[in-house]
N, C-alpha and C positions, 0 to 999 in steps of 0.2 A: 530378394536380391537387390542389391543395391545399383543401380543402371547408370553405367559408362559407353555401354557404346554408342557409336557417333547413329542420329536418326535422321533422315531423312525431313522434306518440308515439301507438303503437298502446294501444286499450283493454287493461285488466285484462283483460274478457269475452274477448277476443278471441287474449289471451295464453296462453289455459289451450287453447288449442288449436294454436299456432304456438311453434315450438321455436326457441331462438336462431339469430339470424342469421350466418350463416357469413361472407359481407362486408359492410363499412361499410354500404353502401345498402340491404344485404337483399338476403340469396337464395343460389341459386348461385354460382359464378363465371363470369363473360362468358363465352363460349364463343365464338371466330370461324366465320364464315357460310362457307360452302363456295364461293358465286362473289358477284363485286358485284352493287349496289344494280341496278336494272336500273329505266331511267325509268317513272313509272305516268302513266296519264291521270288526268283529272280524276276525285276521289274520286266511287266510285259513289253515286247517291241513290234507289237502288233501298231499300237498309237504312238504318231510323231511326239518329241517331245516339241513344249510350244517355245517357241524362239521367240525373238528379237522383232520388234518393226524390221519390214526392209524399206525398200527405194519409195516406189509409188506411193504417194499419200491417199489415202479415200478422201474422197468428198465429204463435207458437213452436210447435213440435211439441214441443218437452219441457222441463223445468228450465232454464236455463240453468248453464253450467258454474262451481264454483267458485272466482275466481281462486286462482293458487300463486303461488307466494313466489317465484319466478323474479325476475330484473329486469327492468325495460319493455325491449322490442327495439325497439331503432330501425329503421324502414320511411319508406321514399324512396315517397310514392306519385306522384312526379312522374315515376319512371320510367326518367329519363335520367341520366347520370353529371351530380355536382354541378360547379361553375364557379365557379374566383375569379377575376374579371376581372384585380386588379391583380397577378395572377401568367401572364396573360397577354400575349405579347412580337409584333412583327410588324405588318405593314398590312395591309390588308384593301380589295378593291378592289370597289366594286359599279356597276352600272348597270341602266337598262331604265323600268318605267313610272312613268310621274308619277305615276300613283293609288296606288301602294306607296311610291312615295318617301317621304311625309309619316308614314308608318308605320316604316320601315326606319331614317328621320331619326330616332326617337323613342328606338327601340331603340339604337339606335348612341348615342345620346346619354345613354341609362341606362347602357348598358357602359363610357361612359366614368365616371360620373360614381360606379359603383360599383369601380372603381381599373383600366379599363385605359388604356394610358401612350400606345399605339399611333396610328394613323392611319387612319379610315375613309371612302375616299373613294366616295360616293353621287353617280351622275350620273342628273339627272331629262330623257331621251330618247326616252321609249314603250317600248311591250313589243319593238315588230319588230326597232326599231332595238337593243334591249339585248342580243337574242338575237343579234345580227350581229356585236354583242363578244364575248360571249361564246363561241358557237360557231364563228365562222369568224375572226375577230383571235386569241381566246383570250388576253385582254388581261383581262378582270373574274375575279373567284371565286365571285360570286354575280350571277343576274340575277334582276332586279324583274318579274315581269310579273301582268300585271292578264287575263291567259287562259291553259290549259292551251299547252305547247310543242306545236308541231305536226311532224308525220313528217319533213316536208325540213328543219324545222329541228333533230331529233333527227340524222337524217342527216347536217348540216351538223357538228355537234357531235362525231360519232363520226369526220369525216373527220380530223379534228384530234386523236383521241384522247382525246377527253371523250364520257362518258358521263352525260346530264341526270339527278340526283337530285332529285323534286318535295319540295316542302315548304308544305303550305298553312297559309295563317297569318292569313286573316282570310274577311271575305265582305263585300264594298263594292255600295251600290244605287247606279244612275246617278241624278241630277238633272235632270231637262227643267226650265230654271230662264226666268223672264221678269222682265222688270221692274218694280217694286213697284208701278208708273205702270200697268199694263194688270191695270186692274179687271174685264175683263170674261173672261179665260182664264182655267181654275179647272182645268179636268181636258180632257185628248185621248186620244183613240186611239190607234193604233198606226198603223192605217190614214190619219188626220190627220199625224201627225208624217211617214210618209215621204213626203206629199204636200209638205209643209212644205219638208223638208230637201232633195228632191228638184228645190227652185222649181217645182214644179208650183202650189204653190198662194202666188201673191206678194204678194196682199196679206191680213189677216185677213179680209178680205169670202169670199173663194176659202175658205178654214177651215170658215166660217158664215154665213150670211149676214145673219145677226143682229148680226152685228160689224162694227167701223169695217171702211175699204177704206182704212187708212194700209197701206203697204208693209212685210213681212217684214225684219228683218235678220238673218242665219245667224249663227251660230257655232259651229262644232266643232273635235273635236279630230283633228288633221294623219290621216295612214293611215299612220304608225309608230306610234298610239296602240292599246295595249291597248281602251282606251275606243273609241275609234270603229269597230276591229274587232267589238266586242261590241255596241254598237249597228247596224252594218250587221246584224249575223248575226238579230237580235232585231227590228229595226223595219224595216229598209228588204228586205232581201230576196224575206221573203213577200210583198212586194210589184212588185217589179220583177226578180222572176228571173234572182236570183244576179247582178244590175245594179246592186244598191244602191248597192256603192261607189263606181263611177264617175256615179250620180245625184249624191250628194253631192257627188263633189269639182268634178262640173259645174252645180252650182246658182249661178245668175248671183249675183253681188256676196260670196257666203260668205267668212267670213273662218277661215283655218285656222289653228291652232295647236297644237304639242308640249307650248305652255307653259299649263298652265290659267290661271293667276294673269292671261293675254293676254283669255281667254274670259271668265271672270270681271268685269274691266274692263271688256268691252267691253261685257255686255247691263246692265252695271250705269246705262252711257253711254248709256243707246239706248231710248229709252221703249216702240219696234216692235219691238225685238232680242229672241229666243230660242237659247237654247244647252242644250248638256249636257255634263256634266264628273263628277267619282268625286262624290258626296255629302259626303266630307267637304271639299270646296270650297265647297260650299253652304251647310255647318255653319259654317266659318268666315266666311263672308260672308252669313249668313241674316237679318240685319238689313238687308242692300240685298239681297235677292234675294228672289225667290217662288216656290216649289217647286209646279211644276204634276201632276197628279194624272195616273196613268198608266191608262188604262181603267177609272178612278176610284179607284183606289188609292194610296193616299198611301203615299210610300217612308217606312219605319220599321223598328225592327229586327224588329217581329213580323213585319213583311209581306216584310221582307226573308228573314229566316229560315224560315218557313213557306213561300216561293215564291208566294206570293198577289200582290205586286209584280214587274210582267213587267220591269224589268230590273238586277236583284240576278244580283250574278255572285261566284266567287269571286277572291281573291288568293293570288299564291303568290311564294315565293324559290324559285329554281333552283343548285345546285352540282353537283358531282362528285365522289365518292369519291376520289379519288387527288389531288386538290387540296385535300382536307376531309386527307387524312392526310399529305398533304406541308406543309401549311401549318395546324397546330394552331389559328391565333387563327381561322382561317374555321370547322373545327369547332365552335368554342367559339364562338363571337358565334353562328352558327346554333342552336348548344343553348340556348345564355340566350336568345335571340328565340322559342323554341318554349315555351320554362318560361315566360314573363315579357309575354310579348304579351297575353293576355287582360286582366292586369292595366293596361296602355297603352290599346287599340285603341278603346275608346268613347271615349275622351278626345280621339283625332285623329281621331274620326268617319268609324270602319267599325261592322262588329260582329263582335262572335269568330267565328270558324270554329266545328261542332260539336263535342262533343268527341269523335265519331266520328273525323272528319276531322284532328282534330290528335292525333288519338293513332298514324293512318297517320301523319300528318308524323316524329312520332316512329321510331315503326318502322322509317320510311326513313332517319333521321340512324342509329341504331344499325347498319342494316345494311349502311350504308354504310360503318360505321366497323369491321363485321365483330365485332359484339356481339349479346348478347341480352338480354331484360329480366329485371332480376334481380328474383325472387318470393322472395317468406318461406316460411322451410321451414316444413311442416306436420308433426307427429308422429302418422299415425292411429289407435296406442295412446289416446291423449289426446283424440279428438273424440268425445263424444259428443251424443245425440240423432239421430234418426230423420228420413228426407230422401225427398221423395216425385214422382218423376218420370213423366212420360208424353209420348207422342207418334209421332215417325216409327219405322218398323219398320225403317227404313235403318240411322236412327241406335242405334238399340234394341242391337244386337252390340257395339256398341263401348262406351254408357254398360254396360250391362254388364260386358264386361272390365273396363272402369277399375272399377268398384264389386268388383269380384271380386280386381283388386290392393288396393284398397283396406281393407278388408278383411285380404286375407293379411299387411298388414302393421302391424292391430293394430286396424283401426276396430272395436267390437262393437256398433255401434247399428246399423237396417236400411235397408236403401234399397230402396224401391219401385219399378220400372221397368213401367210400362205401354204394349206394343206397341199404339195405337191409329189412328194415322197423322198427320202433323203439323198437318193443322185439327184436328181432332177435340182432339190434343193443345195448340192453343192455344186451343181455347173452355175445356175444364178452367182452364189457366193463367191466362188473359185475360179470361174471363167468369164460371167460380162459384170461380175464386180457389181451386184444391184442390192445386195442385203447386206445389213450388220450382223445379223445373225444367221447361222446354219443350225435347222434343227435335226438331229440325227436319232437312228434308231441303231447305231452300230458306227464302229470308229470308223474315221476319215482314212481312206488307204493312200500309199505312197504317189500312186496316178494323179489322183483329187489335189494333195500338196503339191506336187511341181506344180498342176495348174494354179495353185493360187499363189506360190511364190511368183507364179511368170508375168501376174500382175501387183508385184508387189506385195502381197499380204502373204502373213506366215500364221497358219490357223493354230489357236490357241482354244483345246478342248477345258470343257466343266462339263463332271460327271454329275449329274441332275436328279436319275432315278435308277429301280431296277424295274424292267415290265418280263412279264411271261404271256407269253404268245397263249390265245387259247384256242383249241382245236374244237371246232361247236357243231353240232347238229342239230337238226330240228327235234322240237321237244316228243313228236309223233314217233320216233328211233327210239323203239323200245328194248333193241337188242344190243347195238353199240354203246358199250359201256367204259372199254380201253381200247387202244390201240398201239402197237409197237411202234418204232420209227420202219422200221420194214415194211410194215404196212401201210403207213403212211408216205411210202415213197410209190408202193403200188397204186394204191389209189392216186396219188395225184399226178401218175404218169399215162394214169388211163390204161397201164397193164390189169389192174381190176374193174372191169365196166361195171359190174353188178357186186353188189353185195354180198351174194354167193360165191364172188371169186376171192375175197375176201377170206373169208368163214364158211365151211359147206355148211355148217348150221343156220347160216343166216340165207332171208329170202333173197330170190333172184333179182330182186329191182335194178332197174339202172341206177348210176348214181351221176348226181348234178355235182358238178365242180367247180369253187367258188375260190378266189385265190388275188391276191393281191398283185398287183403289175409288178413290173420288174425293175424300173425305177424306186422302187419301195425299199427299204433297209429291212421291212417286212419279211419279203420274198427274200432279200440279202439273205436273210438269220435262218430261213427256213430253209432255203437250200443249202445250205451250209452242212448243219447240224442233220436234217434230214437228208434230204434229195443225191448228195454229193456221194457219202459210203456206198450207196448203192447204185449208183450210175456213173463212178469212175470219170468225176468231175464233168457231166455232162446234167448234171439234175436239173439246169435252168432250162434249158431246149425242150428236157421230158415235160416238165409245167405246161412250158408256153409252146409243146407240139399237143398235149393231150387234149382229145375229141371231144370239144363240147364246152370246153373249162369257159368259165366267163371270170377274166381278170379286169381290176379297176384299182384305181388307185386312192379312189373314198370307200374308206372302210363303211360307210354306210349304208351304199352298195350291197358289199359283200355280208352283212345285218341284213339288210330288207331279202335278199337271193334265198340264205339258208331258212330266213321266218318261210320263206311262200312255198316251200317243198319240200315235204317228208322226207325225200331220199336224199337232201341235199348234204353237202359237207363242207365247210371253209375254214377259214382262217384267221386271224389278226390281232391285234392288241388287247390283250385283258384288258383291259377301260370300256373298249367296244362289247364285251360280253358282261361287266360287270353292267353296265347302262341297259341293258338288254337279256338281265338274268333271268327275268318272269317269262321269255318269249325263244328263248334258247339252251342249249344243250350243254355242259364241257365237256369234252372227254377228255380222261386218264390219258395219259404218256406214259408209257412200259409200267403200267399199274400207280402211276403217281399223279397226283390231283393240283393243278395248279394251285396255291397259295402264298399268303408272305411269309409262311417258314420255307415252305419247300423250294420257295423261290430264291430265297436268301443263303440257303443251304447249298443249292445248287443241285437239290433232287432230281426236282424236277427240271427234264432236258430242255426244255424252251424258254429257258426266262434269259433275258438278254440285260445289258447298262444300256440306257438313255442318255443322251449330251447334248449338249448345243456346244456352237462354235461362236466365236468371233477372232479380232485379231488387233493386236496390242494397239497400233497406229490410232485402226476405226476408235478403238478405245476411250483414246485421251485426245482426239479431235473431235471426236462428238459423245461429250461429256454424259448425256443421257444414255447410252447404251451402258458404258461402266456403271453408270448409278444403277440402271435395270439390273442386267446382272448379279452384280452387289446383292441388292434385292432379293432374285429370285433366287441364289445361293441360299440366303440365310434365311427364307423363311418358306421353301418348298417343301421341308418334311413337315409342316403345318395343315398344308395342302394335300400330299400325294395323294395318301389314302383316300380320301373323300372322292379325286381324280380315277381311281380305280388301278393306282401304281402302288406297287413298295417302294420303302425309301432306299438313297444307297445307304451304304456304310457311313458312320462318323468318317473314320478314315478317307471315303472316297471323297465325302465332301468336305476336309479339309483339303486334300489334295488340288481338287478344284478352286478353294477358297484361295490355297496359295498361288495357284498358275493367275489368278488374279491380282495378287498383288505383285508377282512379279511381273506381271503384262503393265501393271500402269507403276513398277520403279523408275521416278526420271534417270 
């Protein structure tokens, strides 16, 4: 493809430590994926998306570096290959929700208007109905839908030989909207609304009874509506037990529609009327309509974005790999929709997706296309200044190794690596601001982020690896071979002292309890997954009350505890039992054997993602941590295995690669 779009120009500062770029975009060369895009659910909101610098600057650890007489390297931090539309040939077929259409229309209309010659046909029919094209006709190349695709209609999809590619590409609030005429509606329930919709409640008097008793008029959107799926699921179900829908479509006199613009008119018409429809239907029509308050929460993009407003959902396009490579212009219009959306989407009244979220979008257009994302070489001769990390004892081996390539291939400034466990290591990074790095064994939770926005840093995750915890006994534990999570929440709550209590088959011994502190993202994952189903969110107390346990927070400890006593049992990172496999036990979890299928499968219940942190500012003021980084991205699955990790996914570590380049976009 022949590359018009406009590219960015890396700093001087930034040059004296990255060596020219080997292709146009910067970086490597593509390299293709070993199997296809495989459809994801809806982006996890477990992990913050990484933002922006804020206020507070970090400190530099040392000088900054000289610029050299090199010439500026050109760096793509958008990520994805560039796109000239009017070198673009073919039509392009779409369908599915109305609340994406007006978005999809916008884009399609950019790509035309920036040179391509083609045909883009956009049918506005709901999400159910869009997926029924696409997956079962196999008639569209892209579908609209306003909800994540669901299992029978993945199913559907793959009966036909399509495989669903997600792409999210915005985040739309609903509108509970009334008529400009009804002065006395300001803000409802949830609880109010399914009474509403449900005709249970038909005239405003039934609402409040503070209010006229004129009669309710309905309006929603049809049941092929992405919109009214996500409105059952959100307002009417917790109330009428997974009945919602059939409430709605049986509320006397409701009037239904596919087509909002139907809904729209019609509470516009109707002084009693109430409806809901995507927000930017409200945006356009916000001069005759009045956005009523949802639990008092007025939809907006903070309230949307922050989840504060109960019903903000996201948006997404749907493809397939092998119609993204059979048919070029649908790659292409989906890559310019993913570079070019944020600059559209407020205007047609959504709001952007995070750029967490659209940086998986990404990841999934490359990997579908059997690419990866291309980073700027680093020369580690050339980086200097001094870099300072702490955190999980999981992650500790591996930033390690990477600092120890690093290093051998030229870096001579120091890296500091502190095994102290992943809280401990995000109050360092989050609260007295002393590390570039955060090493984690489990995402950054919403606590941890205020702390580190409160000191100006907005933590910007890379996913690094996958580890599976291994449950070990000493090699003399002739009988212990598996163990359930149920048992494993007995034993390490000291409800089973003896092995007998256990198994009546096994002997009476006491047993020694070995277990990682509770600053550890260690102990994080393992109560979580274990300790928590059975102790009704109280499984950290059971740990750290049970008689005898000896917790530490170096895993080498809890190695040296299980070697010195037969009856022992612990815990901790597969790396720690791979280094210690001639001297130690694994055991089975619910019959399944730690490895890197099972771990990557997600068989086996203990395997967790690895990360580190940093954050945009620290980034590109102290130019060796982004060089590190860089680094450790592109060449840890070289490493892992040797480390005693699996690697992540292409996919995770593109995703990663991209929260990188968009942390150091000037």
């Amino acid at each position: 493809m022949h590359i018009i779009r406009k590219r960015f120009f890396a700093s001087l500062l930034m040059l004296a430590l990255i060596a020219p770029i080997i292709a146009a975009c910067g970086g490597q060369t593509a390299q293709p994926t070993a199997a296809p895009a495989q459809p994801t659910a809806a982006p996890a909101e477990a992990t913050p998306a990484p933002g922006q610098p804020t206020a507070a600057p970090a400190q530099p650890t040392a000088a900054p570096t000289q610029p050299t007489a090199e010439p500026a390297a050109e760096i793509d931090y958008d990520g994805l290959p560039d796109v000239d539309p009017g070198a673009v040939t073919g039509n392009i077929v779409t369908a599915g929700s109305s609340t994406v259409f007006p978005l999809t229309q916008r884009m399609a209309e950019r790509f035309k208007d920036e040179g391509y010659a083609g045909n883009i046909t956009i049918d506005s029919i709901g999400t159910g109905a869009g997926f029924e094209r696409f997956c079962k006709a196999g008639e569209t190349d892209i579908s609209n839908a306003s909800r994540p695709i669901r299992p029978a209609e993945v199913e559907n999809c793959r009966a036909i030989g399509r495989e669903p590619v997600e792409f999210r590409v915005g985040t739309d609030a609903l509108a509970v909207v009334v008529n400009p005429a009804n002065t006395f509606v300001d803000s409802l329930t949830k609880a109010q609304l399914a009474d509403i919709f449900s005709g249970k409640a038909k005239t405003w008097k039934d609402v409040n009874p503070a209010w006229p008793a004129n009669p309710i008029k309905l309006f929603s959107p049809g049941s092929d509506s992405g919109t009214f799926d996500f409105f059952v699921e959100v307002v009417m179900d917790p109330a009428f037990e997974k009945k919602g829908k059939e409430a709605i479509l049986n509320a006397p006199g409701i009037q239904l529609s596919e087509n909002d613009n139907v809904l729209v008119q019609g509470v516009e018409g109707d002084p009693n009327a109430i409806g809901y429809f995507g927000y930017a239907y409200f945006i356009a029509e916000k001069d005759r309509l009045k956005a009523v308050k949802v639990e008092g929460v007025e939809p907006t993009e903070r309230t949307a974005e922050t989840g504060e407003y109960p019903l903000a959902r996201p948006l997404f396009i749907y493809s397939d790999a092998k119609i993204m490579k059979e048919k070029p212009q649908v790659a292409a219009f989906i890559n310019f929709y993913l570079t070019f959306v944020n600059d559209e989407i407020l205007d047609v009244g959504y709001f952007p997706a995070s750029q967490q979220a659209l940086n998986v979008a990404k990841a999934n257009w490359l990997a579908a296309m059997g690419m990866e994302v291309k980073m700027p070489e680093v020369d580690p001769g050339a980086v200097t200044g001094n870099i300072v990390t702490a955190g999980s004892s999981t992650v500790f081996p591996l930033t390690q190794r990477m600092a120890e390539r690093f290093k051998d291939e030229g870096y001579a400034g120091n890296i500091t690596i502190d095994s102290i466990g992943t809280g401990a290591g995000f109050e360092r990074f989050c609260k007295a601001g002393e590390t570039d790095i955060s090493n984690a064994s489990r995402p950054i939770r919403p606590a941890e982020v205020e702390n580190c926005r409160a000191i100006g840093r907005e933590p910007v995750e890379f996913r690094v690896g996958t580890d599976a915890l291994a449950v070990v006994v000493n090699p003399a534990n002739t009988f212990v071979d598996s163990l359930t999570k149920a048992q494993l929440a007995d034993i390490f709550s000291g409800k089973a002292k003896t092995w007998k209590d256990v198994n009546p088959a096994w002997p009476a011994n006491p047993i020694k309890l070995f277990s990682p502190g509770s600053d550890s993202g260690t102990f994080d994952f393992f109560v979580e997954v274990v300790m928590d189903p059975a102790f009704e969110k109280k499984g950290k107390e059971a740990i750290l009350n049970a008689p005898g346990i000896q917790l530490s927070e170096n895993d080498n400890v809890l190695v040296q505890g299980v070697e010195g006593d037969p009856n022992a049992i612990g815990y901790f990172g597969y790396a720690y039992f791979i280094a210690e496999k001639d001297r130690l036990k694994a055991v089975k979890v619910e019959g399944v054997e730690p490895t890197e299928r099972t771990a990557e499968t997600g068989e086996y219940p203990l395997a967790r993602p690895l990360f580190i942190y940093s954050d945009a500012k620290i980034m590109k003021e102290k130019p060796q941590v982004a060089a590190f980084i860089n680094f450790y991205l592109t060449f840890v699955n070289d490493e892992i295995l040797d480390v005693g990790y699996f690697p992540a996914s292409t996919q995770a570590i593109n995703v990663a690669k991209l929260n990188w380049l968009a942390a150091m976009k000037p």
